[in-house]
C-alpha positions as CSV (number, residue, x, y, z in Angstrom):
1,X,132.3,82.8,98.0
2,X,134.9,84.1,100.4
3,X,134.1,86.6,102.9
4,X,137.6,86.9,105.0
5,X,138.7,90.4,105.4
6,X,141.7,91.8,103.2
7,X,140.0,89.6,100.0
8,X,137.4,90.8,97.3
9,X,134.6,88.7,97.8
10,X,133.8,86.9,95.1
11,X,130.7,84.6,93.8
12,X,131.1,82.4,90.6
13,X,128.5,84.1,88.3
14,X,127.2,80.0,87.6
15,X,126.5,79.8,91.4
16,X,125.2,82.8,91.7
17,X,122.7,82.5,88.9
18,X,121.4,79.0,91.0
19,X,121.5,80.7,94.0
20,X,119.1,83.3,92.9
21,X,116.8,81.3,90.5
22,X,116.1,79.5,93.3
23,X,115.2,82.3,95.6
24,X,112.8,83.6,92.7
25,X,111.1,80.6,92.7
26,X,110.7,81.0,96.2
27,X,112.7,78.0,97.3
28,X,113.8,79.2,101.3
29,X,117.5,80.5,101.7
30,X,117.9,77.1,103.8
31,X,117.6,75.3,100.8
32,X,118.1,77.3,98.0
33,X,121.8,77.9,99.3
34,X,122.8,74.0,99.3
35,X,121.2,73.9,95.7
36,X,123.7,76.4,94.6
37,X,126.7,74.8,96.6
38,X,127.4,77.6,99.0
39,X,126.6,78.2,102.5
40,X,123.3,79.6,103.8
41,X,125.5,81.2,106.7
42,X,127.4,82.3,103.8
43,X,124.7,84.0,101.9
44,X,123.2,85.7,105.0
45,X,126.3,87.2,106.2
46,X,127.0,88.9,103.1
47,X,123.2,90.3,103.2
48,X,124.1,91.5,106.4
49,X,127.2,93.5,105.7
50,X,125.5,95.0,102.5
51,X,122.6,96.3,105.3
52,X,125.6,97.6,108.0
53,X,127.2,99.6,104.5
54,X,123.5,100.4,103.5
55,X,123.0,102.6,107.2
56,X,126.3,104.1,107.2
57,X,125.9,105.5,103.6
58,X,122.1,106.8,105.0
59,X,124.0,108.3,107.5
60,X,126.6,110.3,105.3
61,X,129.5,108.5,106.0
62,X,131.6,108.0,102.4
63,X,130.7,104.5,100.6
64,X,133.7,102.1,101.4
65,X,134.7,100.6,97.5
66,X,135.4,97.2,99.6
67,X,131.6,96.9,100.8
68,X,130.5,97.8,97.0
69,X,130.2,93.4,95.6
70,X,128.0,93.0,98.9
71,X,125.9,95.9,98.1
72,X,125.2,94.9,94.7
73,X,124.8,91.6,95.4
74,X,122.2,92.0,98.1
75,X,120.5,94.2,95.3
76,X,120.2,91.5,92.8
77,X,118.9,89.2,95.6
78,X,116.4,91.2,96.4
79,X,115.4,91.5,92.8
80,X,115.3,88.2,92.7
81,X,112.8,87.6,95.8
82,X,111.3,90.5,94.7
83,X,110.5,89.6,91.1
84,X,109.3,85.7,92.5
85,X,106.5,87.4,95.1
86,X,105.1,89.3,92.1
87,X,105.0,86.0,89.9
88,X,103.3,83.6,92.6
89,X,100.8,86.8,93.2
90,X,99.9,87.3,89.4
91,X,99.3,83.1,89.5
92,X,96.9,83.6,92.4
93,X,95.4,86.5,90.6
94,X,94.5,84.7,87.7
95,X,93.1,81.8,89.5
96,X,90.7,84.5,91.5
97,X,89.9,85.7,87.7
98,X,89.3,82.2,86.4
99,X,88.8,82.1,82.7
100,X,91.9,79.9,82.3
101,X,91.5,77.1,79.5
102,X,91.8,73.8,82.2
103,X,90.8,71.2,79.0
104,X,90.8,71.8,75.2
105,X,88.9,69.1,73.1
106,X,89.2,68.9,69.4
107,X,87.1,66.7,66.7
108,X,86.7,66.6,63.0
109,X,83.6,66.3,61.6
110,X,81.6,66.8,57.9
111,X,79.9,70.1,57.2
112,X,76.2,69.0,56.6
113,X,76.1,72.0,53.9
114,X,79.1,71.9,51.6
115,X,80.6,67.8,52.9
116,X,83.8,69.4,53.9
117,X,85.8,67.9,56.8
118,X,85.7,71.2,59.4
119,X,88.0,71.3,62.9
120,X,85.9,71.9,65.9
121,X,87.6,73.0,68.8
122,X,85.8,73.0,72.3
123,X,87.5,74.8,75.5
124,X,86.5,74.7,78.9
125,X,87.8,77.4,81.1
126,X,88.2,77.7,84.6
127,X,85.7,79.6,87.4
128,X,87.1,82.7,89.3
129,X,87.8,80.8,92.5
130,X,86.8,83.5,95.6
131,X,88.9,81.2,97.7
132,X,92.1,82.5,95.6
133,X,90.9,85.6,96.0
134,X,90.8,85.8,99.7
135,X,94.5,84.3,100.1
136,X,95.5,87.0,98.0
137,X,93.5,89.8,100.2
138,X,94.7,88.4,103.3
139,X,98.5,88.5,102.3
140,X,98.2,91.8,101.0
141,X,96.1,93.6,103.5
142,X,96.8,91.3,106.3
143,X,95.5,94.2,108.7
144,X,92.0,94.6,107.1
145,X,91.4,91.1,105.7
146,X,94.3,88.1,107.7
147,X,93.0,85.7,110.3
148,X,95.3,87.7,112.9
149,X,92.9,91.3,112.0
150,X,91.1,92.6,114.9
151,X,87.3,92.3,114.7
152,X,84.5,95.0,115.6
153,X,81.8,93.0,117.5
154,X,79.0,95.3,118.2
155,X,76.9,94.1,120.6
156,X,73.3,95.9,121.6
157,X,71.7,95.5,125.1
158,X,68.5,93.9,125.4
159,X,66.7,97.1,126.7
160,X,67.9,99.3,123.8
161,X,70.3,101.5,123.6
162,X,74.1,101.0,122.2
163,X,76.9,99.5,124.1
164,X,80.7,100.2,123.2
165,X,82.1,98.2,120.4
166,X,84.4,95.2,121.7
167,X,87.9,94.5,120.3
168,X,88.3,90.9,119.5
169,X,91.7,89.0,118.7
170,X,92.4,86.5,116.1
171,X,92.7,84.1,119.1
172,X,89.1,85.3,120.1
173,X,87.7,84.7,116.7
174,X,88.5,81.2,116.6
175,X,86.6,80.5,119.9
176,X,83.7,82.6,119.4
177,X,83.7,80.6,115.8
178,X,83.9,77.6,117.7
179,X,81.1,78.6,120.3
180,X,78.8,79.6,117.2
181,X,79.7,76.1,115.7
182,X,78.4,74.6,119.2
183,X,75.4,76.7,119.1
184,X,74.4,76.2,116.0
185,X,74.6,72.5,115.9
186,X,72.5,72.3,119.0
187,X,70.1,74.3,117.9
188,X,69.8,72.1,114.7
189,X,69.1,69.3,117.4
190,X,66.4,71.1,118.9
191,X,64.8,71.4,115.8
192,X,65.1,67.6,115.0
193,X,63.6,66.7,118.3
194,X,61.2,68.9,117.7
195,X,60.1,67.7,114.3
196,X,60.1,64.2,115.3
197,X,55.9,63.5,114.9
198,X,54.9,59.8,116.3
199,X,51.6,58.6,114.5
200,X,49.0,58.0,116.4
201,X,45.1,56.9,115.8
202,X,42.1,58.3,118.3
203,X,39.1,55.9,118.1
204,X,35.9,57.4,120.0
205,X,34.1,54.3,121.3
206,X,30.8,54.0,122.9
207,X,32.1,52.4,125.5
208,X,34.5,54.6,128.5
């Protein structure tokens, strides 16, 4: 790939076709460019004059025939990246769903009516996994569902009455997770202590 002005740049369709399988299997431009033998620097300065060509065109300047290989190849690339985002989400997708065959067991055995040898197959299939499902909510709807989505915390004042809600951070989660954590397990040791019962025996004797 050459990228010195006065040349068409040009990208051997075999390293090209690396370059981008790699980025729609999600492998990072750091090292999906080395797998391909070129340059990440390379890559990511062709990118950029694509965008600079992409803005002037939005602008209503004429499209400039030299910038047109960069424009179509950032369009392929983001095919590419685009096309390996919407297979790793259809795999998490399906895990949430469950119902995936995880083991497949097959045994002959004799038909008690009619002595024939008959092929039993038996499947077990996977459980929707919520935790699959959550991953996939917080990447899509980071805003609503991410560890970095504000909270609502409405808090109500002891004699009645309503109290604005409070804003809470992701930062602010985490320690009022860890303060309920704290809470919590000392109020499990409270209950122990109080549980503990010591067995004791009253005899009433005559004598004081």
């Amino acid at each position: 790939m050459s990228t010195r002005p006065g040349r068409r740049p040009a990208l051997e369709p075999e390293v090209e076709r690396r370059l981008l399988d790699a980025i729609r299997a999600g492998v990072p431009m750091s090292d999906a460019a080395p797998m391909a033998g070129v340059h990440a620097s390379t890559v990511y300065r062709w990118l950029e004059r694509a965008e600079q060509e992409q803005r002037r065109i939005e602008s209503g300047e004429r499209a400039r025939a030299g910038e047109k290989p960069f424009r179509e190849f950032r369009d392929r690339f983001m095919r590419a990246r685009s096309e390996g985002k919407a297979q790793l989400v259809l795999l998490v997708r399906k895990a949430a769903q469950g119902g995936q065959v995880v083991r497949e067991r097959t045994r002959v055995v004799r038909d008690p009516e009619t002595g024939e040898r008959v092929v039993q197959t038996e499947r077990d299939f996977a459980q929707p996994d919520w935790r699959a499902a959550q991953f996939l909510l917080a990447c899509l709807a980071p805003e609503t569902f991410g560890r970095a989505a504000q909270a609502r915390i409405e808090v109500a004042p002891a004699g009645g009455g309503e109290l604005p809600a409070v804003e809470v951070s992701g930062e602010g989660i985490d320690r009022l997770a860890a303060r309920l954590a704290e809470i919590r397990a000392e109020f499990v040791a409270e209950l122990e202590e109080d549980a503990r019962v010591v067995d004791a025996e009253v005899v009433e004797g005559a004598d004081d």
